[in-house]
ZATOR-657930 format. One record per residue (C-alpha): residue number from 1; x, y, z; residue in three letters. Coordinates in pm, 1 decimal, padded with zeros to 6 digits. Last residue first. Layout:
! residues N
<pt nr="NUM" X="X" Y="Y" Z="Z" rest="Ala"/>
...
! end
This chain:
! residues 55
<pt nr="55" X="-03618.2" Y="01030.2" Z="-05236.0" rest="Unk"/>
<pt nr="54" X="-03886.6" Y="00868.7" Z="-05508.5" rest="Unk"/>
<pt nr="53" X="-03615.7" Y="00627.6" Z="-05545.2" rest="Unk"/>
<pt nr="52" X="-03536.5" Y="00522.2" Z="-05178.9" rest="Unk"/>
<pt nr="51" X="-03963.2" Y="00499.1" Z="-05185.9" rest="Unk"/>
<pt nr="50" X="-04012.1" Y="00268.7" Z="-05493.4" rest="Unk"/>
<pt nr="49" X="-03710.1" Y="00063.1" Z="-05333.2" rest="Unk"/>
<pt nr="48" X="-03869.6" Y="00036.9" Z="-05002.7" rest="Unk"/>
<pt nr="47" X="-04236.3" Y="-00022.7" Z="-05165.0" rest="Unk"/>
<pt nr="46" X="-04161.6" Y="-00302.7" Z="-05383.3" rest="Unk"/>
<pt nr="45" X="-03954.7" Y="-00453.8" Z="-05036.2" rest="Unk"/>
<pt nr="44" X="-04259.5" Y="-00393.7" Z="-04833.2" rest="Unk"/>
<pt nr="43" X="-04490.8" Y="-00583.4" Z="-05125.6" rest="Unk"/>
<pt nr="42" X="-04224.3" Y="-00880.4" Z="-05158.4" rest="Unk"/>
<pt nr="41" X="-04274.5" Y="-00907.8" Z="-04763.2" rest="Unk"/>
<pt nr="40" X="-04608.2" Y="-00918.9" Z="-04756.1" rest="Unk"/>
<pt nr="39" X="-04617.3" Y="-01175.1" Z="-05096.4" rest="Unk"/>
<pt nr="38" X="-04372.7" Y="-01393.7" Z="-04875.0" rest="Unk"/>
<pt nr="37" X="-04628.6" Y="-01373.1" Z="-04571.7" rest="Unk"/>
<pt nr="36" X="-04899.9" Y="-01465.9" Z="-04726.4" rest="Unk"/>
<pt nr="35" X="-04733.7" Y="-01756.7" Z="-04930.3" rest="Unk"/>
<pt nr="34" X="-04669.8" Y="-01895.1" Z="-04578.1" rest="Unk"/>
<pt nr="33" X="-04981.5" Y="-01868.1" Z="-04474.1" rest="Unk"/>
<pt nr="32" X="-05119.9" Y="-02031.4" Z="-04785.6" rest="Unk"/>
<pt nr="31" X="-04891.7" Y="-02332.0" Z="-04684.5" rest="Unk"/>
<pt nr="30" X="-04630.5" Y="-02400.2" Z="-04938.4" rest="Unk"/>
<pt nr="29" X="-04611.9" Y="-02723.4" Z="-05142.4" rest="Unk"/>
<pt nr="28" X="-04378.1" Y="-02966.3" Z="-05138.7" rest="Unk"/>
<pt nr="27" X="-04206.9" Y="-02847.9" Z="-04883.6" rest="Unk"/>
<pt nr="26" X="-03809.0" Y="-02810.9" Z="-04952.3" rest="Unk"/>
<pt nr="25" X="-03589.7" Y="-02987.8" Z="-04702.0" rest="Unk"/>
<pt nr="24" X="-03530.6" Y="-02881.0" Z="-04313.9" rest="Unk"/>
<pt nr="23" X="-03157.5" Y="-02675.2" Z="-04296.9" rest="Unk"/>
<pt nr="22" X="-03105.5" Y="-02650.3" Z="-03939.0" rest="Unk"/>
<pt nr="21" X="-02935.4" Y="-02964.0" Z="-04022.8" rest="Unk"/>
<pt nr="20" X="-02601.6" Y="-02872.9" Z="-04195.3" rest="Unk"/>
<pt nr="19" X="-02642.3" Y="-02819.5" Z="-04566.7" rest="Unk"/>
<pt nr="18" X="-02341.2" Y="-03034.7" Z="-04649.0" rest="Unk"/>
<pt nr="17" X="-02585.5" Y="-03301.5" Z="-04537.2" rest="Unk"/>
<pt nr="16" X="-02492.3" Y="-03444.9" Z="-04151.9" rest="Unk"/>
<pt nr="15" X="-02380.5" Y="-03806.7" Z="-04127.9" rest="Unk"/>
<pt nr="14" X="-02050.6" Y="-03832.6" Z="-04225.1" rest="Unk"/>
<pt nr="13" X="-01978.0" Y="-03575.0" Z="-03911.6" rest="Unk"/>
<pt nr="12" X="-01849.2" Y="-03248.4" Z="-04036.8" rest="Unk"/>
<pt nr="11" X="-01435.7" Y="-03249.0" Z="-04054.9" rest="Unk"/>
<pt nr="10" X="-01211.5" Y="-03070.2" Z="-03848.1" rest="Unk"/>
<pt nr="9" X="-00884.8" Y="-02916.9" Z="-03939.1" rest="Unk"/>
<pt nr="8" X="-00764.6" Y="-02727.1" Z="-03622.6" rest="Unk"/>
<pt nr="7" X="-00568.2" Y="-02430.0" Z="-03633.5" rest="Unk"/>
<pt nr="6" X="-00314.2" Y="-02374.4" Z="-03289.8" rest="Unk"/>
<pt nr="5" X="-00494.5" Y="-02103.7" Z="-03120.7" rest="Unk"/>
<pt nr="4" X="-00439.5" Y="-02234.6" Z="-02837.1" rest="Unk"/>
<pt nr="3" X="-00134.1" Y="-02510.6" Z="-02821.8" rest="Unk"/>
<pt nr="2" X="00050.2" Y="-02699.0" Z="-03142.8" rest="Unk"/>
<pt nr="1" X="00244.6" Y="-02527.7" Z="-03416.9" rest="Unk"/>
! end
């Protein structure tokens, strides 16, 4: 079947990671605001499920 709505097979461009490119690579090394922020949010998520517990 051809026309709208017709499925198209497309492939990604040979040039673009399976990852797509929004994707940037792993750092190295995290920057301490970074690693600020990720203990933040492991705390609220501690709390959330400490809390849906205690309720």
């Amino acid at each position: 079947m051809r026309g709208p709505g017709a499925p198209v097979n497309t492939p990604a461009p040979p040039d673009e990671p399976p990852g797509g490119p929004d994707e940037p690579a792993e750092p190295a090394e995290d920057s301490p605001q970074l690693r600020r922020l990720r203990a933040r949010i492991a705390e609220e998520n501690r709390l959330r499920r400490w809390l849906r517990r205690a309720l």
